[in-house]
Structure formats: C-alpha cells, structure tokens
N, C-alpha and C positions, 0 to 999 in steps of 0.2 A: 232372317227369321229369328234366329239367335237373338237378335239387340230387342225386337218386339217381348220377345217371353221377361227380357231383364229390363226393360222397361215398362216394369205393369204397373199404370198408372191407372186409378180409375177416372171416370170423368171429372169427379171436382177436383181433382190434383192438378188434371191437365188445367184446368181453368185458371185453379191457383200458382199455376206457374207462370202462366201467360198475364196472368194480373200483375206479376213483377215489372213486365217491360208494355205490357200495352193498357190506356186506361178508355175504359168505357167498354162498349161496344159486346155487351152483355150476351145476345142472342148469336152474335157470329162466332162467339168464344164457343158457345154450349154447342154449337151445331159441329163444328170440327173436332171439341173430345170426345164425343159421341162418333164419330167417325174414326180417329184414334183408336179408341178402344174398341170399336167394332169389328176393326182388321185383328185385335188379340183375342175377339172372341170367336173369329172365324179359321184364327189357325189350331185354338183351343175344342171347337169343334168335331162333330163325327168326319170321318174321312169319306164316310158317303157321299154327305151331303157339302162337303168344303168347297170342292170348286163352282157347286152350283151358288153361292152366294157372292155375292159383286156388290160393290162399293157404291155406296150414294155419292155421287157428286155432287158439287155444293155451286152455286152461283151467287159470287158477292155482290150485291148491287149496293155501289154508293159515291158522292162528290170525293176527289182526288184529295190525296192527305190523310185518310180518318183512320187507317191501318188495317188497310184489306192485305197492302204483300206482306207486313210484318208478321201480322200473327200468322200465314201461312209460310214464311223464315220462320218465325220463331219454332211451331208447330215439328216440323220438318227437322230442326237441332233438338227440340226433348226429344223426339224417337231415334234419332240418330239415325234417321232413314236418308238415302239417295234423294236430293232436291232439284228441282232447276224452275228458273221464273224466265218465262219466255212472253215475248208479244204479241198476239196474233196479227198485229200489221204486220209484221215483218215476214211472212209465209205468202206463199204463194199458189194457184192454184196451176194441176200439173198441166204444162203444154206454154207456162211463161216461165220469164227466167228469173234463178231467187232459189229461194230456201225451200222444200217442200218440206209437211206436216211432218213427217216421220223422222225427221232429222232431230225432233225434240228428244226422242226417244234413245236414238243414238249416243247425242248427246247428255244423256242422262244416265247413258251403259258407262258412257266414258269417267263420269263425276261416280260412279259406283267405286268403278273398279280403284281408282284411285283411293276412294273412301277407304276399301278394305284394304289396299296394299298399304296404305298408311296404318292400319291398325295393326296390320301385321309386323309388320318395322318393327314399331312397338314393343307387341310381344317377345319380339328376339333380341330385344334393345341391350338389353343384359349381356347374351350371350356374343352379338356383337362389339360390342365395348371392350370385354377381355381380349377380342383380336383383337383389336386397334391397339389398346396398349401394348402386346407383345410386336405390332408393325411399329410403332413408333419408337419401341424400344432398341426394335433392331435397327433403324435408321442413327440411333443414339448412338448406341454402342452395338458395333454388327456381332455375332453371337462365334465363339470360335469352334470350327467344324472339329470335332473327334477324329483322331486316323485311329480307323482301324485296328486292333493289336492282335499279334500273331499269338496263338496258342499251343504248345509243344502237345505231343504225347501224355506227358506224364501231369499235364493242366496245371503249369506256371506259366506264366506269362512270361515273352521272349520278348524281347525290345522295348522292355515298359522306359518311359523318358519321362523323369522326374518333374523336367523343365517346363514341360508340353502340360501335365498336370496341372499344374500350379499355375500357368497361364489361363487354364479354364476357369482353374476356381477364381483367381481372381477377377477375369472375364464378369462370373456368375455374380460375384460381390459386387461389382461395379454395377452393373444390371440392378441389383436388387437397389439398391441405395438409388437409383436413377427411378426406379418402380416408386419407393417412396418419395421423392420430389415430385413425382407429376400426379400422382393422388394429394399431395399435398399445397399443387397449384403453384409449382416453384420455378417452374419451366414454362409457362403459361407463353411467355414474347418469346420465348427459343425458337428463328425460323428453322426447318426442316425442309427437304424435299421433298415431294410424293409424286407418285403417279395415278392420274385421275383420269378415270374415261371422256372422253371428247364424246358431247351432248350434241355437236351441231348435225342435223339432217337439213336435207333441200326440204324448203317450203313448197307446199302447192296445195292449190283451192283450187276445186273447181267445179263452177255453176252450172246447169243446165238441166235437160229434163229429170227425171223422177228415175233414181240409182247411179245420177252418172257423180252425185257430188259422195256419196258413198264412195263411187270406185276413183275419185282424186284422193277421199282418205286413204286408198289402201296402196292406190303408188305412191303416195309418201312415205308408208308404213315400210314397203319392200325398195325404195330409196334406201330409205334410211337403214334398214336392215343389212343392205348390202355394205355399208359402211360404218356401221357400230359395229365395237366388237374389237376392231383391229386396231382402230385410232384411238393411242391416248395420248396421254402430254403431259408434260411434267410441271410441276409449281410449287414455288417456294414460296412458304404460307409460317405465321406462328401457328404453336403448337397449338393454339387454342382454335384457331379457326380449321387447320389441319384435322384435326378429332374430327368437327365435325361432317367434312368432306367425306374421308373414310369412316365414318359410323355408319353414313348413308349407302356407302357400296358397299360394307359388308351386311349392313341388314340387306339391302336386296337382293345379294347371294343368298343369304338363308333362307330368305320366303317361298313359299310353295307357288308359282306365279298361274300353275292351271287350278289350283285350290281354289286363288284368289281370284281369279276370271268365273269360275262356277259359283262360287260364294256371293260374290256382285251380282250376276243374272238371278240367282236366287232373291236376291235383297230388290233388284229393282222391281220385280215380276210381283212380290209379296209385299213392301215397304216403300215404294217409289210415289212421289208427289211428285203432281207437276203441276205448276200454276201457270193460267194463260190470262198473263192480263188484257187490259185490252181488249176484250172480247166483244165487246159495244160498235168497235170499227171494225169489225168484219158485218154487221149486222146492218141489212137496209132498211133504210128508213123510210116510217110509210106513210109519212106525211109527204114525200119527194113523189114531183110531180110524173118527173122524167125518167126515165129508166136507160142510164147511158151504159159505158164497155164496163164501169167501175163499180156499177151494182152485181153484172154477171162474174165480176173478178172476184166479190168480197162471196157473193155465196158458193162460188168456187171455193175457195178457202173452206167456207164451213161444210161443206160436202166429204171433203179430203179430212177433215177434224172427226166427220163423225164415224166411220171404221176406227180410227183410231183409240175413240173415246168411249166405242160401242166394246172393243178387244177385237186385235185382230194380233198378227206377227209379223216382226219386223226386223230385217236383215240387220245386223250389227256385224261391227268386226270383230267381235270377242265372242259372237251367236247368234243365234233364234232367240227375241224376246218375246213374250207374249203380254198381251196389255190390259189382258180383263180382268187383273185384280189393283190397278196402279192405281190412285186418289186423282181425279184430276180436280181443279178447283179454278173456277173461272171466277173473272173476274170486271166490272167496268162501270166508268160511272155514269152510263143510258141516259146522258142529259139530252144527243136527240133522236137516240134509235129508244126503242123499249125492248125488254127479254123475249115480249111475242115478237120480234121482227126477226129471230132468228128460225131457221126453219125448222117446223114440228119436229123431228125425229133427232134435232140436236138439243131442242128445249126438251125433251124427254129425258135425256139422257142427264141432264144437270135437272134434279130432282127439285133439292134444297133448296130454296131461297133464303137467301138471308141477304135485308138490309140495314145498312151500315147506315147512322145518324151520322148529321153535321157534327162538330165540337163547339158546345157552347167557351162562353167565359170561365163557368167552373171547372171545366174539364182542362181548359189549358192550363189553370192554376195548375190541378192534378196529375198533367203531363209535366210541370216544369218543376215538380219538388219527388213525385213518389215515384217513379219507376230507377230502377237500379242503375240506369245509362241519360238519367234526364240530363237535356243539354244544358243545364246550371252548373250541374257537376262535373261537366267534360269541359266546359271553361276552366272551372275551379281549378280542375286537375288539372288542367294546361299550363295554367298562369301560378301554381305553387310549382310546377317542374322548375320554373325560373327564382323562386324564390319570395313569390307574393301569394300574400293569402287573402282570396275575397271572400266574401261573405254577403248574400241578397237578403235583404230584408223581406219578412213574409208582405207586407205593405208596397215593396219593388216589383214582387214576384206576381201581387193582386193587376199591378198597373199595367205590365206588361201583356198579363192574361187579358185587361180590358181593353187594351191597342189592336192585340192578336183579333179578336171577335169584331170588334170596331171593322177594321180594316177588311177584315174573309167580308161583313156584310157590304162596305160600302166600293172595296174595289174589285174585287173577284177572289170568291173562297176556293183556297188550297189548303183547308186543314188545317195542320200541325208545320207543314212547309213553312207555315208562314213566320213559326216563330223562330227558324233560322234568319230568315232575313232581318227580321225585329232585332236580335240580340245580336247577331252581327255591325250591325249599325250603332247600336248602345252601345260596345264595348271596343268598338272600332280605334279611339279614342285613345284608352287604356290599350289595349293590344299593341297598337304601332306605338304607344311610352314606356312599354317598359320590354327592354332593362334599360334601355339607354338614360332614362329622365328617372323610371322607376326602377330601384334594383331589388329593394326587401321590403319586408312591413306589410302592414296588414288595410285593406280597402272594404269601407261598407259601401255598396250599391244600395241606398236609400230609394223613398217615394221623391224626393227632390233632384237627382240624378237624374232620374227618367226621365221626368218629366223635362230637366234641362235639355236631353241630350234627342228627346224624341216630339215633345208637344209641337213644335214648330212644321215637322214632317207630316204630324195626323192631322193638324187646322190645314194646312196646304192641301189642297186635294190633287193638283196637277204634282206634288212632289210624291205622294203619297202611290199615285200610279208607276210613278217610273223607280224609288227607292224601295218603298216597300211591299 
C-alpha cells in the first residue's frame, strides 16, 4: 500500500512510461493507467466506501507478439506491485489432476513476500555491512579477550600487566589498518573462511485434488524446518565474494520476517496483478460441432476462475488472502473461440475490452530504434562487450522492418517475435566471426548487407517457412 501512495503517477505518466519499452498499441495503454491509478484513488478514498469499489478487469484481445504480457510486466514493475503471468491451459478443473486455480494466488503470496523481504535487506543493508566488516575483521585478525582486572579497596588497580596492554593496543592498530585495506579494496582475493547456513531442504510436489498440492508445500516447509537452523558448513571464499554471502545472513537476521509476511498480504490483497494469458484455450468454441470430455474440462477451468476473479479467500501458507481488490488481466488471441464463448458470469467479470492491433511495417521500424531495450541495441551492446562497434543504418533498419511485415503476412504473424528470428539470421554471420576473424573496429549493417544476407530467404518461400 506504501509503494501505491509513492508511486502516484497520474494516467499520462503511466502511459509515458510504457511508451519507453512498448510501441503502439494506444488504447491498451490508456485502459491499464486508468486502472493503475484507480487502485490509488481507491485507497485515497473514504473508508466507507473503500472496500465496496473493485477493479475493472481488463481483457486483451489480440494476434501473438503485439505486447499484451509486456505492458502488463512492465505495468506491474512502475507500481512495484506483486506480479505473476500464468497460463490458463495449464489449470485444471477440480476432480482431475494438475494445478488448481487458486494455486496462482499462492503463488503470487510467495513472489510478495520475497518482494518485500528483499526490500527489507535493503533497508538494513547499512547496518548490516558494519557487521560483516567487524566478522571479517575478526576472521583477519581475531580480537584479544580482556582479563578481567582485580580492584583493591582503596580503587588501584592490582595485577595491571603492562604487557597484556600493549598487546591489545597493538591488536586494535592492526585491526584498524586491516579496517582501512578492505574499505579500500586491498584485500578483495584474501580467501577467508566463513560459516554459512546450509540451504538444502527435501523437495516435494505434490498433485492431486483441490488442497492437497498446498499441503505438499507445507511438508516441505516443516521438512525443511526440521533441518535448517542446525546445519551449516564451512567455505573458503575471497573476501569479496565472502561479504557478499554474509551480507545476506545478516540482513536477514535484522528483518522483521512477521512484518514482512503482513506487509506482503497487505501488498497482494491492495497491489497484486495477475495476468492469465491464454484465456482463449479455456474457452469453447461455438463453431465446434461436438461436444467432447475436453469442452466439459475447459469450462471447468473457467468455473474454478470465476470465485477467484469474482474475490473470494484463499489459503496460503503465510495466510488468508482475499481476492477482491487484485487486477486480474486476461488475456488471448481468439483466433477460434471469441470472448462470448466464455461463460456469462466470467465475461462479466472482465469488463474492459481492449483490442490490440497487428504491427505494421512502421511500427517494427519504431520497435527496432525507439524503445530503451530495442533489440538493435542489445546486439550493439553485446558485440562492443567484445570490442566491436556496429552501427545499423536507418535504410537497414527500414529493410528489415519490411522483411518483418513481409514475412507475419505471407507465413504466419507473431508480431514482434519475428524480428528475433530476422536479426538472428542477419547477424548470425558476424556473431559466430567475431573475436576469432573479428576482434575490434567498427561495422556498418547497410541496406546492402540485408539484403545480401536475407533476400535469398524471403524470395524462397519453402525457406522462408522453416528459417523465418
């Protein structure tokens, strides 16, 4: 609740953030800050009326690729809320075996809670730190214990030992000077010895009806509890990997761990998204003639979805969550069910519609130069780590975009997928020469390049299906 009030963002900010990593897709943007910021005007709200307001669900409908999970990632990292992207095939309905609905929920208690004991660290990261330094110091140089000194009547000191003294202080001297080298990084390959808790618990999963895969999480949980704690083990690590081992156990000595189990429920309960993509293959399709075991299986599923998506509460091991203020955001691309094939009372429940356009040619141009992560520059970046610098010509950058659309129309569109596979293949070339042929120097990928290294692929139409 805390990260919602510090991220008030009004609707065209959210937008304009989202416009850094996703391009296009105008109406699906507007619809999810408007939902964003809906959740900050509902905890801003009277406390009469708070819990009676509930979240519009959103339903993306669009062809694979166009950036339905992205912007609900991306969505999900500006609020800094609890995330999870789940499949609806993958669920089950109850009385077969597999994953039931409520397991997303769980699973999203579990991405909380870590969320916040990571934050927590964090905040204690400081005061952590000064311990490790003082453990490492005494692995360094171990610290010399004081005796005791006797005190007479008349308060002089009786048995003071000069010698005993001055091995302190020099003790102390040493220590300090040892303090100054590893603030100063001078000890960094020193290995040390430490002792670190032993992580290993018995695995176990386990499937079946509706609570029983809950109660496999929890005799792992008291598995492993029986056996953490006692077992640790010793390793000999540099100092610089050492810090970080013990930075990590003593922040989680400091952290408040029932703080952070209530702070999470709170976060998922008020901030939690869940995206279910996929939602198209739970839905029957009513062009289908037949009605076999696999249409009663899929609206099983959406049966078990709708309590869920309606709020209801749901056993977790860290609590009771309750589900009627979480986002959910469906999602699929109904190329042969439609949104009415799902049943009334779960189409009610996803309000929103919003549909996602194809990606023309402009857009891939606009996908492969302006977002902060476009994958031109994550080549770039890849191939100057080695010592080369390329460089795409805005005329390479047009070709490719016309290959990408070329290609979605004439062999089957994925979107933006496709311009992995395109540029993969272009640079395939370059990537496996260098360092060995290439080691430095600078490369332009011209309109002549492409066309060298890809025309042959897009006239081939039987290559064109299986390369790209």
């Amino acid at each position: 609740m805390k990260l919602i009030e510090q991220q008030n963002l009004t609707p065209r900010q959210i937008v304009a953030e989202l416009d850094k990593y996703i391009i296009g897709q105008k109406e699906a943007k507007r619809s999810v800050s408007i939902a964003l910021r809906n959740r900050w005007r509902r905890l801003k709200s009277d406390p009469e009326i708070r819990e009676e307001i509930i979240p519009n669900n959103i339903l993306m409908i669009g062809p694979t690729g166009v950036g339905k999970t992205e912007i609900a990632r991306r969505l999900a990292k500006l609020a800094g809320a609890p995330f999870i992207k789940v499949e609806a095939s993958k669920f089950t309905e109850v009385g077969y075996v597999g994953r039931d609905v409520e397991s997303m929920i769980r699973d999203l208690t579990d991405i909380a809670v870590n969320m916040v004991r990571l934050e927590m660290q964090e905040r204690v990261k400081e005061r952590a730190a000064s311990i490790v330094e003082e453990k490492i110091l005494d692995i360094l140089i171990p610290p010399v214990r004081k005796k005791p000194s006797a005190v007479n009547t008349s308060g002089r000191e009786v048995g003071f030992n000069p010698d005993t003294a001055s091995d302190e202080e020099l003790n102390e001297r040493t220590r300090e000077r040892f303090r100054e080298k590893l603030k100063n990084g001078e000890l960094e390959d020193r290995k040390i010895e430490i002792e670190v808790d032993s992580k290993k618990t018995p695995m176990m999963q386990v499937f079946g009806p509706q609570g029983m895969e809950e109660m496999g999480v929890n005799l792992q949980d008291m598995l492993g509890n029986l056996t953490r704690g006692s077992r640790k083990s010793k390793r000999t690590l540099p100092i610089s990997e050492a810090r970080e081992v013990l930075l990590e156990q003593e922040a989680e000595k400091l952290i408040d761990h029932e703080a952070a189990v209530q702070e999470a429920l709170e976060r998922v309960q008020n901030q939690g998204i869940v995206f279910i993509d996929e939602i198209d293959k739970v839905a029957s399709d009513s062009s289908a003639t037949s009605k076999g075991g696999g249409e009663v299986s899929r609206q099983g599923v959406q049966r078990d979805l709708l309590p869920i998506v309606e709020g209801s509460t749901v056993n977790t091991k860290h609590g009771i969550v309750k589900t009627d203020h979480i986002l959910f955001i469906g999602s699929g691309a109904f190329h042969v069910s439609k949104p009415s094939d799902l049943i009334p009372e779960l189409q009610g429940r996803f309000p929103i519609r919003v549909e996602l356009n194809s990606l023309t040619e402009e857009d891939f141009f606009n996908i492969l130069t302006q977002p902060k992560n476009a994958l031109t520059k994550q080549y770039q970046a890849m191939l100057e780590s080695e010592g080369v610098k390329v460089e795409f010509t805005e005329d390479a950058i047009r070709e490719i975009a016309k290959i990408a659309a070329d290609v979605n129309r004439q062999v089957e569109n994925i979107g933006a997928r496709r311009l992995h596979t395109i540029l993969s293949t272009l640079l395939e070339e370059l990537l496996f020469a260098v360092p060995d042929d290439i080691s430095s120097g600078e490369i332009n990928i011209d309109n002549a390049y492409v066309e060298k290294q890809l025309s042959d692929l897009v006239k081939n139409k039987d290559l064109s299906h299986y390369i790209l």
